[in-house]
PDB file as gemmi writes it, atoms N, CA and C in Angstrom:
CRYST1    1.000    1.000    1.000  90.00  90.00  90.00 P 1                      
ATOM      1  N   UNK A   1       4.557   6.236 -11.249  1.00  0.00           N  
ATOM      2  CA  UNK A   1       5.240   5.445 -10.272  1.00  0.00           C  
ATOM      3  C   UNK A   1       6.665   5.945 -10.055  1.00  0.00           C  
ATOM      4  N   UNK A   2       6.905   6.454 -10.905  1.00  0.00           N  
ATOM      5  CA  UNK A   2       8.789   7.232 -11.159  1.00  0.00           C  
ATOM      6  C   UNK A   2       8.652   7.994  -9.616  1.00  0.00           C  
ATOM      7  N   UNK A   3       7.489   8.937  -9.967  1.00  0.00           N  
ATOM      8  CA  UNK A   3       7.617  10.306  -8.486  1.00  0.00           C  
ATOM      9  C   UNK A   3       7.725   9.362  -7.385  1.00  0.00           C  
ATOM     10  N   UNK A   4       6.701   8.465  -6.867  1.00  0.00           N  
ATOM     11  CA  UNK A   4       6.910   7.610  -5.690  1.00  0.00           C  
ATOM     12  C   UNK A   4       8.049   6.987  -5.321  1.00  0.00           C  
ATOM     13  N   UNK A   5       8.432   6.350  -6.414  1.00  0.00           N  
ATOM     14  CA  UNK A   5       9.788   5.576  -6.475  1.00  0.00           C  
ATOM     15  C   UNK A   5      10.733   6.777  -5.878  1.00  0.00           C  
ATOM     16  N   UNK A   6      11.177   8.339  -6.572  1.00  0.00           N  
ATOM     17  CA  UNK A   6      11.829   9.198  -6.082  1.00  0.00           C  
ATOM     18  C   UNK A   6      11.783   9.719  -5.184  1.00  0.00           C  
ATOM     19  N   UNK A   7      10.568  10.553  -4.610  1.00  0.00           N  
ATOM     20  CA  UNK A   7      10.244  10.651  -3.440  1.00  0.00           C  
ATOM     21  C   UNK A   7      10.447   9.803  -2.154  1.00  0.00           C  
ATOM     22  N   UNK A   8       9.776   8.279  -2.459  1.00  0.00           N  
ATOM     23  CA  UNK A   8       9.777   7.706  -1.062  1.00  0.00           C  
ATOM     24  C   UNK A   8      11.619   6.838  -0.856  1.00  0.00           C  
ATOM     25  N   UNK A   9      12.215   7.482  -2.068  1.00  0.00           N  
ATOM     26  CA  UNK A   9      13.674   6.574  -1.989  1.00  0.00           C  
ATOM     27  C   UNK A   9      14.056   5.032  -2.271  1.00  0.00           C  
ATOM     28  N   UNK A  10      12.806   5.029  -3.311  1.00  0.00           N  
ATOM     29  CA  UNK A  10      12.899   3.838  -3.913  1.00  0.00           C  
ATOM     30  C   UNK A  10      11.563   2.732  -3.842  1.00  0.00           C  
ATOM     31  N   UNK A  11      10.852   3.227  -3.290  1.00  0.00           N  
ATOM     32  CA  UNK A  11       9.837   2.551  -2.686  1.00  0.00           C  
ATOM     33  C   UNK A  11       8.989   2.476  -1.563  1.00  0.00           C  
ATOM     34  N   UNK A  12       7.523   2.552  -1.583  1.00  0.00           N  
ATOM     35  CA  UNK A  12       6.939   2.423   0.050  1.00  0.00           C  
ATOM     36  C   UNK A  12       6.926   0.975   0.541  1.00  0.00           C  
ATOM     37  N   UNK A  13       7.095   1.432   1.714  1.00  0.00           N  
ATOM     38  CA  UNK A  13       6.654  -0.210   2.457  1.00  0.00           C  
ATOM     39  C   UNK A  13       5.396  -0.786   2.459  1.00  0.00           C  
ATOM     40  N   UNK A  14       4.739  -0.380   2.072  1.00  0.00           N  
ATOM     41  CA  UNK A  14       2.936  -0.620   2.003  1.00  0.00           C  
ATOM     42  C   UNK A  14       2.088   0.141   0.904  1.00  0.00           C  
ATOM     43  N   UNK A  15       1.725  -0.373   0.251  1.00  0.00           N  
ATOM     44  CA  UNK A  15       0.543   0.011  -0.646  1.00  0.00           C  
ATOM     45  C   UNK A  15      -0.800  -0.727  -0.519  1.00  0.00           C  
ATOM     46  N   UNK A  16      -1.574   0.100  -0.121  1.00  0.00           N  
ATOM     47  CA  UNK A  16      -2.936  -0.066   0.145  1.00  0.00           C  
ATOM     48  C   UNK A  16      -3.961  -0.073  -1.300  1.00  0.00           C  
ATOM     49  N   UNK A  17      -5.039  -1.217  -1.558  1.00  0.00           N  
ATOM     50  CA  UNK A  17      -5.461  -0.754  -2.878  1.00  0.00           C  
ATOM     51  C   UNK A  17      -6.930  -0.989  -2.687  1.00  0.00           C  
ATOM     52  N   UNK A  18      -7.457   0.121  -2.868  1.00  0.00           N  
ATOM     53  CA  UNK A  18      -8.696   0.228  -2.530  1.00  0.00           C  
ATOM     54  C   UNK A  18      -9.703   0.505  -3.407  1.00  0.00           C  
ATOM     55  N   UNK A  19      -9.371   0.863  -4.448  1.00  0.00           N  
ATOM     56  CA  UNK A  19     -10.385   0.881  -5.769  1.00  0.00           C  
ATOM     57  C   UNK A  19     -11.187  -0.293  -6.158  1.00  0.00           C  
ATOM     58  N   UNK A  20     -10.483  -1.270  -6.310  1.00  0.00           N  
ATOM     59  CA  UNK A  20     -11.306  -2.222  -7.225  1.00  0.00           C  
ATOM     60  C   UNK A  20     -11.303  -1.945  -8.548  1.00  0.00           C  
ATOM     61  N   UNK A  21     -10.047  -1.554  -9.623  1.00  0.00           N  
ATOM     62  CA  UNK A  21      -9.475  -0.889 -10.289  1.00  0.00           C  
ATOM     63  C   UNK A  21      -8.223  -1.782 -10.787  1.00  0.00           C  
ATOM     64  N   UNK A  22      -8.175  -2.439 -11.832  1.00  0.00           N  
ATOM     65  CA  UNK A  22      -7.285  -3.195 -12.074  1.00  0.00           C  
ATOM     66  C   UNK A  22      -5.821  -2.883 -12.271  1.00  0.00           C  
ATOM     67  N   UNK A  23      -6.223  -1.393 -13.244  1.00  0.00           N  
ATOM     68  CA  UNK A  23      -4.800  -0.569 -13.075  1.00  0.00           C  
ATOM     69  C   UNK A  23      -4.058  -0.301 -11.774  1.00  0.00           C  
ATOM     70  N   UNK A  24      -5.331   0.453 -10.829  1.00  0.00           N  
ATOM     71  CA  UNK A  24      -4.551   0.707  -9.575  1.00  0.00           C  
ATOM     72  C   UNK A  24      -3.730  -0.396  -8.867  1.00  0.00           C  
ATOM     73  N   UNK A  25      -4.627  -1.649  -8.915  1.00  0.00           N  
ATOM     74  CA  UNK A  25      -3.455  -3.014  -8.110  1.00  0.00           C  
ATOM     75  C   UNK A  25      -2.030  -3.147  -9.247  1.00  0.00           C  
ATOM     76  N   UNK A  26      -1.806  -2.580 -10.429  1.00  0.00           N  
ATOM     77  CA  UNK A  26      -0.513  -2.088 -10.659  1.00  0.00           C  
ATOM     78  C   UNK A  26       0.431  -1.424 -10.071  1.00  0.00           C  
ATOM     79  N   UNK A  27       0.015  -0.478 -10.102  1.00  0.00           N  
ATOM     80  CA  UNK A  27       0.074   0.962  -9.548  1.00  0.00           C  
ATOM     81  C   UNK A  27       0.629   0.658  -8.081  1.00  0.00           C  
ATOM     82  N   UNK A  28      -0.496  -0.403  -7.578  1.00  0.00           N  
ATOM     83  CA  UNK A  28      -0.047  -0.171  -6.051  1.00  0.00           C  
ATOM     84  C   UNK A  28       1.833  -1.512  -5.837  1.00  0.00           C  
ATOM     85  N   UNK A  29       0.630  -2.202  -7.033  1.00  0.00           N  
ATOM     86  CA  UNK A  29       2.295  -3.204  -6.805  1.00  0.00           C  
ATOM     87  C   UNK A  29       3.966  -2.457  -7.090  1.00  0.00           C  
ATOM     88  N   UNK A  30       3.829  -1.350  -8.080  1.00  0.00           N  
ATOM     89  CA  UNK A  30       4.913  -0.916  -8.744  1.00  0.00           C  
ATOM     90  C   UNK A  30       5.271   0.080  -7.421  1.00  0.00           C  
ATOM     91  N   UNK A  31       4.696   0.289  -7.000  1.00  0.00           N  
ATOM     92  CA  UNK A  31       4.560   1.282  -5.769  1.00  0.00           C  
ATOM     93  C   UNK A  31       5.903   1.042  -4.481  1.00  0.00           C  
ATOM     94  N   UNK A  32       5.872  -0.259  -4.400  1.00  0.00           N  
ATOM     95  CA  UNK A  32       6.250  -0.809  -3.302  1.00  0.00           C  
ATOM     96  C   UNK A  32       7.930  -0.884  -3.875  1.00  0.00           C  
ATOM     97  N   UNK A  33       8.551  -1.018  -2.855  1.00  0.00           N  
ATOM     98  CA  UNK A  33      10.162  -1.337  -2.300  1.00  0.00           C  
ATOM     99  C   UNK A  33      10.287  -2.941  -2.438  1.00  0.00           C  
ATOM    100  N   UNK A  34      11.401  -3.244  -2.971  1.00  0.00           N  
ATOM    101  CA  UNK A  34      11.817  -4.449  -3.222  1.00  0.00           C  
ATOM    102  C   UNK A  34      11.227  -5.311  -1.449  1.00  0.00           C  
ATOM    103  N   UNK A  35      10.701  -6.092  -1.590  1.00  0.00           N  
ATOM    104  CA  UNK A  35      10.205  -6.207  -0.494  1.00  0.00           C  
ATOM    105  C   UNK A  35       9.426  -6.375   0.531  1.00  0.00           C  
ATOM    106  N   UNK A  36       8.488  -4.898  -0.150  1.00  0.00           N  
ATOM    107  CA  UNK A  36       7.149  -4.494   0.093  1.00  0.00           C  
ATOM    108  C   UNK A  36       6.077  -5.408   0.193  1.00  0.00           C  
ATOM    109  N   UNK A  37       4.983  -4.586   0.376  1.00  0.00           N  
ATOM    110  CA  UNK A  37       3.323  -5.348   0.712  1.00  0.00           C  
ATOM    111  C   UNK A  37       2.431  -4.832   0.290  1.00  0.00           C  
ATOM    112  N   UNK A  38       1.810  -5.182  -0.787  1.00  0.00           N  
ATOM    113  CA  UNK A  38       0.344  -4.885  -0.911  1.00  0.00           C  
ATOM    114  C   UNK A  38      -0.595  -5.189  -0.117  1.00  0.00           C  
ATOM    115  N   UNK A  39      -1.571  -4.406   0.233  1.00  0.00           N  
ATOM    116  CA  UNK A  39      -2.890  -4.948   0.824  1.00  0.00           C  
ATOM    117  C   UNK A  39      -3.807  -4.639   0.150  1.00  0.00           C  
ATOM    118  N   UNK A  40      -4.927  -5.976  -0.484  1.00  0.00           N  
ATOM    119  CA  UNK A  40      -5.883  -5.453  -1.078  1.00  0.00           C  
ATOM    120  C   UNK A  40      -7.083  -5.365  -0.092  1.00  0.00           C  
ATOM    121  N   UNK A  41      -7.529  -4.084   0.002  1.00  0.00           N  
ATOM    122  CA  UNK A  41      -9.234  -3.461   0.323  1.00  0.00           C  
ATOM    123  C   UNK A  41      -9.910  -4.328   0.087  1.00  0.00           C  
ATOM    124  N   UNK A  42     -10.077  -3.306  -1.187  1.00  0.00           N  
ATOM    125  CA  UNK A  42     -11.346  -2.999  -2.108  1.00  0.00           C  
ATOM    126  C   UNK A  42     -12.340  -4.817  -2.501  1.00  0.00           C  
ATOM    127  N   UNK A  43     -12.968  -4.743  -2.654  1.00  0.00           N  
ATOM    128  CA  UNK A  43     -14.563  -5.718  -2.958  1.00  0.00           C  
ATOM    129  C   UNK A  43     -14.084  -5.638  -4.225  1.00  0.00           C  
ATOM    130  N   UNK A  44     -13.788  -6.431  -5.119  1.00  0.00           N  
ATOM    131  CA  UNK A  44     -13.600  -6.533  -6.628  1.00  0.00           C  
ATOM    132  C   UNK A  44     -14.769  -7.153  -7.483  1.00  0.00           C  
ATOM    133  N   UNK A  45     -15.696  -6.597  -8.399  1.00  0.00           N  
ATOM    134  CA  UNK A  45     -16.459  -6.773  -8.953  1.00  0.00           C  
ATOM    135  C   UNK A  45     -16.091  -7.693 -10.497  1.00  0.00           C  
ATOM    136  N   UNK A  46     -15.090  -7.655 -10.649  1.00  0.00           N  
ATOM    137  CA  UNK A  46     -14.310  -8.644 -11.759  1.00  0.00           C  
ATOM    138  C   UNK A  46     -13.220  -9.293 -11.492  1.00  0.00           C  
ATOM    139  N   UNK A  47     -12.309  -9.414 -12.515  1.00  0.00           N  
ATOM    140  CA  UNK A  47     -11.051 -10.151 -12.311  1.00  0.00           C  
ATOM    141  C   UNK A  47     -10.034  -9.165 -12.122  1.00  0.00           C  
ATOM    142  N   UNK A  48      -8.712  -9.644 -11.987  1.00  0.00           N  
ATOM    143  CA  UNK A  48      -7.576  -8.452 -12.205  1.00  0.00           C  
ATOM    144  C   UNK A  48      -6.479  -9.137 -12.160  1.00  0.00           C  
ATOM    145  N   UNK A  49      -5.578  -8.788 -13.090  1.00  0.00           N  
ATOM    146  CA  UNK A  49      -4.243  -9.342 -13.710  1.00  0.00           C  
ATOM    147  C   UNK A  49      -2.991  -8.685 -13.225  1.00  0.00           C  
ATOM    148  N   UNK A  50      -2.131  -9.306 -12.998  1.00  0.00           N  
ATOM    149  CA  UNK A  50      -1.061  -9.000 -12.625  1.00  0.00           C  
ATOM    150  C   UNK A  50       0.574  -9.658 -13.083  1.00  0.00           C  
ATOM    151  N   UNK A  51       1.448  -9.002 -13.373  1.00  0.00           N  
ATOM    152  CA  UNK A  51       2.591 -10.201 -13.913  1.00  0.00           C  
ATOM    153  C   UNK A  51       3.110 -11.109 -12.073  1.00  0.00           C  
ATOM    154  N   UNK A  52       2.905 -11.775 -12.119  1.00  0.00           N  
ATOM    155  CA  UNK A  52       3.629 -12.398 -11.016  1.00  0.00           C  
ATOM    156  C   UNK A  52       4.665 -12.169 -10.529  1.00  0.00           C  
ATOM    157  N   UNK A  53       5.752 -12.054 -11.528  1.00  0.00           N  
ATOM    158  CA  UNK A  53       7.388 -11.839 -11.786  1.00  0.00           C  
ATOM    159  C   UNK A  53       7.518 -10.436 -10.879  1.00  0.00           C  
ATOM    160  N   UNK A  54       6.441  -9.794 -11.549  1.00  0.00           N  
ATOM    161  CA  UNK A  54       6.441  -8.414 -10.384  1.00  0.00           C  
ATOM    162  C   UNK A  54       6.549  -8.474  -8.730  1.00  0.00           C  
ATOM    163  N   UNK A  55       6.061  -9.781  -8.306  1.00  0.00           N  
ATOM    164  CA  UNK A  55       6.170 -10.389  -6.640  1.00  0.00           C  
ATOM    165  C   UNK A  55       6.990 -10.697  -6.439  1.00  0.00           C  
ATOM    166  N   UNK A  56       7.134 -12.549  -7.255  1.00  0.00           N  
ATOM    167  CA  UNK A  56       8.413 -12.682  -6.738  1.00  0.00           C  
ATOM    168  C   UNK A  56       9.790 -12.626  -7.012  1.00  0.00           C  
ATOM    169  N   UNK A  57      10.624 -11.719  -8.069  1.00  0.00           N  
ATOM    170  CA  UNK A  57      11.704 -11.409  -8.504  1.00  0.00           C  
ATOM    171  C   UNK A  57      11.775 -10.163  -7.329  1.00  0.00           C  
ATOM    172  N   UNK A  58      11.119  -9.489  -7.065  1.00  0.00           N  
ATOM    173  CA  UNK A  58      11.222  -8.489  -6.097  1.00  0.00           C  
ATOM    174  C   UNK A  58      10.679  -8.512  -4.495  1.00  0.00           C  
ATOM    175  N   UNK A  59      10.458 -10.062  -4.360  1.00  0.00           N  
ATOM    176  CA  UNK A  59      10.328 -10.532  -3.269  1.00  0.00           C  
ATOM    177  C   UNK A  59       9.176  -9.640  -2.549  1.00  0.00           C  
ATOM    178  N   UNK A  60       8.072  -9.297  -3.453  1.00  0.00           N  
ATOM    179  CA  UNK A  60       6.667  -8.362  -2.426  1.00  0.00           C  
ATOM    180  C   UNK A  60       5.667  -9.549  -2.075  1.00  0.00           C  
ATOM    181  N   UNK A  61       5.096  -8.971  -1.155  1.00  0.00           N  
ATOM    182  CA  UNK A  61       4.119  -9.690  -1.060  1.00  0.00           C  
ATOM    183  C   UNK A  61       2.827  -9.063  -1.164  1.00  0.00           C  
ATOM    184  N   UNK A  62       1.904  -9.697  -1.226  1.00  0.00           N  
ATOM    185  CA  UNK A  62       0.412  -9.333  -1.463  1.00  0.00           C  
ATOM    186  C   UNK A  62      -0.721  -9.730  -0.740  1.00  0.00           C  
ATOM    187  N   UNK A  63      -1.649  -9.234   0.084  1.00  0.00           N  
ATOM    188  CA  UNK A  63      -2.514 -10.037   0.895  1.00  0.00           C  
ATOM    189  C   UNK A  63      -3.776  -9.293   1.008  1.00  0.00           C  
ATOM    190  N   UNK A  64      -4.817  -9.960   1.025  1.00  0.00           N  
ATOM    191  CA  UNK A  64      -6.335  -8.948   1.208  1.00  0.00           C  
ATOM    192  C   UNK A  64      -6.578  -9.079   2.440  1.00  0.00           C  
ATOM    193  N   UNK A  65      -7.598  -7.950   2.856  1.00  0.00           N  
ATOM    194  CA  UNK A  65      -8.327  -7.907   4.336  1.00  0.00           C  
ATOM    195  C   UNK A  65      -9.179  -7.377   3.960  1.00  0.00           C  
ATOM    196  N   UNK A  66     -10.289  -7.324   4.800  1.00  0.00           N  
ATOM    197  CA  UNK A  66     -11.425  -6.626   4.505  1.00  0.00           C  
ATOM    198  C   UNK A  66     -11.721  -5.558   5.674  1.00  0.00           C  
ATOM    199  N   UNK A  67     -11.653  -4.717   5.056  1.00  0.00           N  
ATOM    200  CA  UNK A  67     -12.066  -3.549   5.418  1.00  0.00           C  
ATOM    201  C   UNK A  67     -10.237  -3.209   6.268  1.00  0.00           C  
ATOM    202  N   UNK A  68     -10.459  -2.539   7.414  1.00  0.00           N  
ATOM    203  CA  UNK A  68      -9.500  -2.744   8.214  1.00  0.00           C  
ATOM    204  C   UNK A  68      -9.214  -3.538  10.110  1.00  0.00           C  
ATOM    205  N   UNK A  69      -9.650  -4.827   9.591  1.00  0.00           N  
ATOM    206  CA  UNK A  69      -9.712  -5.521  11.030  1.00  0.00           C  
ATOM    207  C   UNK A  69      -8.598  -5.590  11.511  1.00  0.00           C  
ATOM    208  N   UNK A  70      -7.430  -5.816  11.197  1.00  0.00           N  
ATOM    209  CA  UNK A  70      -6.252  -5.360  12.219  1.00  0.00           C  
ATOM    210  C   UNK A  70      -5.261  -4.572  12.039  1.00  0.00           C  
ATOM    211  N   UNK A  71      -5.584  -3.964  11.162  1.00  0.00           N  
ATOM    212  CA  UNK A  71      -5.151  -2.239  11.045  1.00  0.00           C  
ATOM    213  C   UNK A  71      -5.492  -1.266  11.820  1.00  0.00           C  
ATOM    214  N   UNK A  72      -6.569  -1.596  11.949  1.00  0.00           N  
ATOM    215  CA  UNK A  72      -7.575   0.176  12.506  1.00  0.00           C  
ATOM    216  C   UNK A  72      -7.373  -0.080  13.762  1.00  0.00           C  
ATOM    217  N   UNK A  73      -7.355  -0.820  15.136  1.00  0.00           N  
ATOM    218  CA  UNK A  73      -6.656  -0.355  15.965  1.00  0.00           C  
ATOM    219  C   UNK A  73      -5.461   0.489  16.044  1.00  0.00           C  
ATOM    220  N   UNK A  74      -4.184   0.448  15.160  1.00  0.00           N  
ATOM    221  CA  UNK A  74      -3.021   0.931  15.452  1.00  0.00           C  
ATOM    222  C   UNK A  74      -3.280   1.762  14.838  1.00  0.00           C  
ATOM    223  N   UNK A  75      -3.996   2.332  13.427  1.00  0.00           N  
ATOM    224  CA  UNK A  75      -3.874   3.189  12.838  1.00  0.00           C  
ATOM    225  C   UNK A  75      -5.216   4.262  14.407  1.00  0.00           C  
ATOM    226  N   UNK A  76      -5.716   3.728  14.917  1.00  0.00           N  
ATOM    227  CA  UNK A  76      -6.463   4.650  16.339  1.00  0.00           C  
ATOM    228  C   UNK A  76      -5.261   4.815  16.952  1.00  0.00           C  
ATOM    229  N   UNK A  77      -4.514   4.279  17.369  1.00  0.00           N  
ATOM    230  CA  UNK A  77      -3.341   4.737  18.959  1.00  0.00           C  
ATOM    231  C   UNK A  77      -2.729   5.368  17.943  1.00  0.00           C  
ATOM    232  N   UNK A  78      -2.350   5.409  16.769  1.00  0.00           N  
ATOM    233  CA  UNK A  78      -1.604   6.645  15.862  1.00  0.00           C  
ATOM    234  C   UNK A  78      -2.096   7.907  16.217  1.00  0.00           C  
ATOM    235  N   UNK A  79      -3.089   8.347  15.551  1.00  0.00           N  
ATOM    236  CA  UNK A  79      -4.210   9.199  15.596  1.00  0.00           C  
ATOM    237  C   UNK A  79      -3.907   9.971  17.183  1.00  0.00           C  
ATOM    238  N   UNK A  80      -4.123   8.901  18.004  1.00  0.00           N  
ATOM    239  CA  UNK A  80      -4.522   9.653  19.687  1.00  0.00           C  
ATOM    240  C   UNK A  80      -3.130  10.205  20.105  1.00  0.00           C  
ATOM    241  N   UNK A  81      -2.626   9.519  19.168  1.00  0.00           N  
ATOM    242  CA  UNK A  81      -0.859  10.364  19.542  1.00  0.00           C  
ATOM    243  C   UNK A  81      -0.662  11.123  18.930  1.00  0.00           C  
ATOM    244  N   UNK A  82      -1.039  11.615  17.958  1.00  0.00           N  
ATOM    245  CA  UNK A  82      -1.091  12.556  17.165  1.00  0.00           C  
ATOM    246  C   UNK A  82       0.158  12.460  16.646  1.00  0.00           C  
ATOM    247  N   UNK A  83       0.132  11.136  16.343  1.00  0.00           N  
ATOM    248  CA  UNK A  83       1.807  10.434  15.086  1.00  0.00           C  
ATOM    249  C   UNK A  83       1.280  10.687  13.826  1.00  0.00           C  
ATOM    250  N   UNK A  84       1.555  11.783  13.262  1.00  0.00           N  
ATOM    251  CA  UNK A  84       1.070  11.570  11.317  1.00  0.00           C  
ATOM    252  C   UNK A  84       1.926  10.325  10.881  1.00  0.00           C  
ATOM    253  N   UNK A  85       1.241   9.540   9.944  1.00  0.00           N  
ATOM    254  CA  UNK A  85       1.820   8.519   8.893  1.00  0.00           C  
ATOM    255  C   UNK A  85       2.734   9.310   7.840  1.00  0.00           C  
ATOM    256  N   UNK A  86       3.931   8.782   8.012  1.00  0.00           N  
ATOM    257  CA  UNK A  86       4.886   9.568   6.433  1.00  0.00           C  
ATOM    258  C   UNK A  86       4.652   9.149   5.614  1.00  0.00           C  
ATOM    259  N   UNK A  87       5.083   9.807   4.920  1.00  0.00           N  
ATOM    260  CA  UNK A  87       5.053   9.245   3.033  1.00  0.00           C  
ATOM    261  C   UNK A  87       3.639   9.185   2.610  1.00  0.00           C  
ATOM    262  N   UNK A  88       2.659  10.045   2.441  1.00  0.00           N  
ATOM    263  CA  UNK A  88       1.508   9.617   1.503  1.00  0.00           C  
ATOM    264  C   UNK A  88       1.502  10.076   0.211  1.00  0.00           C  
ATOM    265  N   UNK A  89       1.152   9.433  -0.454  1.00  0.00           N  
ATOM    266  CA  UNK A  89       1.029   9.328  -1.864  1.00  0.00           C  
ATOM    267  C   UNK A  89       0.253   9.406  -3.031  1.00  0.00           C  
ATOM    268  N   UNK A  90      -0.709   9.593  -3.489  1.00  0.00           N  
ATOM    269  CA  UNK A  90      -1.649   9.816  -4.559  1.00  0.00           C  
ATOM    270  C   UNK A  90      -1.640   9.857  -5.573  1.00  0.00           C  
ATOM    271  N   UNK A  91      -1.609   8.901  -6.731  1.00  0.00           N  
ATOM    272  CA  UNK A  91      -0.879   8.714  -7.970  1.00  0.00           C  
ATOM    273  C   UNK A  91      -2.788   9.683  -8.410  1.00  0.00           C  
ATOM    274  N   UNK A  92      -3.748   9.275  -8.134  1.00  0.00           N  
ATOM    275  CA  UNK A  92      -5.356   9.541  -8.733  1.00  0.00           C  
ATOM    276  C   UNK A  92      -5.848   9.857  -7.634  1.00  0.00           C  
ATOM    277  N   UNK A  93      -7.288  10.157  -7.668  1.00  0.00           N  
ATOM    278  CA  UNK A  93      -8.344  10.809  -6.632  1.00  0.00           C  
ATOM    279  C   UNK A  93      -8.287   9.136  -5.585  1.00  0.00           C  
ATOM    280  N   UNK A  94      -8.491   8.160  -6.390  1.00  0.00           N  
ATOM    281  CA  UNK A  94      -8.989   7.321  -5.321  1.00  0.00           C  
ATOM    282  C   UNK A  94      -7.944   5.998  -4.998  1.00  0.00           C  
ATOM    283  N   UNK A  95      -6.531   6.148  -4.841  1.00  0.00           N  
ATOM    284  CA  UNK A  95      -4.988   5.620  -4.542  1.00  0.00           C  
ATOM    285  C   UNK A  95      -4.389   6.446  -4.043  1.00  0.00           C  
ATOM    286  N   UNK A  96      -3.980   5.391  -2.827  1.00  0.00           N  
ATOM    287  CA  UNK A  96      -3.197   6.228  -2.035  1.00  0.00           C  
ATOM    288  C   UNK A  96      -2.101   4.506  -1.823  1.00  0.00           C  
ATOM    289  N   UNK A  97      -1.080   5.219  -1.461  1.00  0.00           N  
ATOM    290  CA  UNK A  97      -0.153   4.365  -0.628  1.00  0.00           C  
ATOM    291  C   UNK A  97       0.610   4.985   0.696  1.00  0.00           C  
ATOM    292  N   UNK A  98       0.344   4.563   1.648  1.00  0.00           N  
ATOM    293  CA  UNK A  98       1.436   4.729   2.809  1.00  0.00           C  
ATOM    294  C   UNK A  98       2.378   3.391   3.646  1.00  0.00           C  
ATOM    295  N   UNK A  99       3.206   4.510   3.765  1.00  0.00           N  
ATOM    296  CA  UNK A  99       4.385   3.451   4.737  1.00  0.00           C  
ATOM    297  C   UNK A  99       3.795   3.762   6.099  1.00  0.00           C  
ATOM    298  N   UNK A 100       3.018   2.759   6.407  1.00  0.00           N  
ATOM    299  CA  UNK A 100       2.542   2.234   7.865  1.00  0.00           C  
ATOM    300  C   UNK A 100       3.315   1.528   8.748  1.00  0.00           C  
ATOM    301  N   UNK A 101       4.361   0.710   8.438  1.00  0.00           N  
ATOM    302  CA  UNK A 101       5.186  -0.053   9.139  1.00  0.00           C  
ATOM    303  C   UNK A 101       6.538   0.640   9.719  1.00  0.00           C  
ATOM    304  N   UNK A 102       6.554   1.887   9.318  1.00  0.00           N  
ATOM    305  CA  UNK A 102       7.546   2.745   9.907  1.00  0.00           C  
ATOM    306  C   UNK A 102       6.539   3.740  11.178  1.00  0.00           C  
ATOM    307  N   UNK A 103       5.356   4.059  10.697  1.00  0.00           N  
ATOM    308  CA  UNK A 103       4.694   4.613  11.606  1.00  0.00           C  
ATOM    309  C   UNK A 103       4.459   3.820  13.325  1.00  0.00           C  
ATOM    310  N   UNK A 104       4.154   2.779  12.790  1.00  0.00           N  
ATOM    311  CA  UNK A 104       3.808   1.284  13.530  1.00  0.00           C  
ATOM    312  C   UNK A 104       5.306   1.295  14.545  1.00  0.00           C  
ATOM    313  N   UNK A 105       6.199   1.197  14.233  1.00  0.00           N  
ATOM    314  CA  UNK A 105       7.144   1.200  14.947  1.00  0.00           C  
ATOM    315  C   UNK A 105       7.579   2.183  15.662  1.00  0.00           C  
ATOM    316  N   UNK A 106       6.948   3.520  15.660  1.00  0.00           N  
ATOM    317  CA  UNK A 106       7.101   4.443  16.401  1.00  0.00           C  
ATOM    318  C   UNK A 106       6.516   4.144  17.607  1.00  0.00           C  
ATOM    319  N   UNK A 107       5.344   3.669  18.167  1.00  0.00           N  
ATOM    320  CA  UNK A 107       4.314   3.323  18.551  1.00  0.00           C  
ATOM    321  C   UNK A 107       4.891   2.679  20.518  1.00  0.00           C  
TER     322      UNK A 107                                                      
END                                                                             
């Protein structure tokens, strides 16, 4: 989480968590900018723990969707513009985080 933190300048605006991977919804929370947003994906086949304090002392928030119902339009008019998303990230094969809300505003 150090490289992300350095790289993206402290934090992404969005972490996406798509495993179903208890570590990774760490990962994706530690990920984020004082501020930030998780979105959980992934279909979770168990439970998954998290310190709370991690949300709200750092004021993130956290929210699920399924699949991408109001994402994947904008992330299409991205695409057709041929706007790359900055900042991607890959801590493992199957985590990623991007800052979408800077892309989004290009738009």
């Amino acid at each position: 989480m150090a490289k992300i933190q350095s790289l993206s300048g402290g934090g992404v605006d969005v972490a996406f968590e798509v495993t179903g991977i208890p570590a990774v919804l760490n990962q994706a929370l530690h990920s984020t900018h004082e501020g930030g947003e998780v979105v959980v994906v992934s279909i979770w086949e168990g439970e998954a723990s998290f310190q709370p304090n991690d949300l709200v002392i750092k004021e993130r928030t956290m929210k699920g969707i399924i699949a991408y119902r109001h994402v994947y339009p904008a992330v299409m008019a991205l695409m057709q513009r041929a706007i790359s998303a900055p900042k991607i990230w890959s801590p493992s094969a199957f985590h990623w985080q991007i800052s979408w809300k800077r892309a989004l505003r290009r738009c």
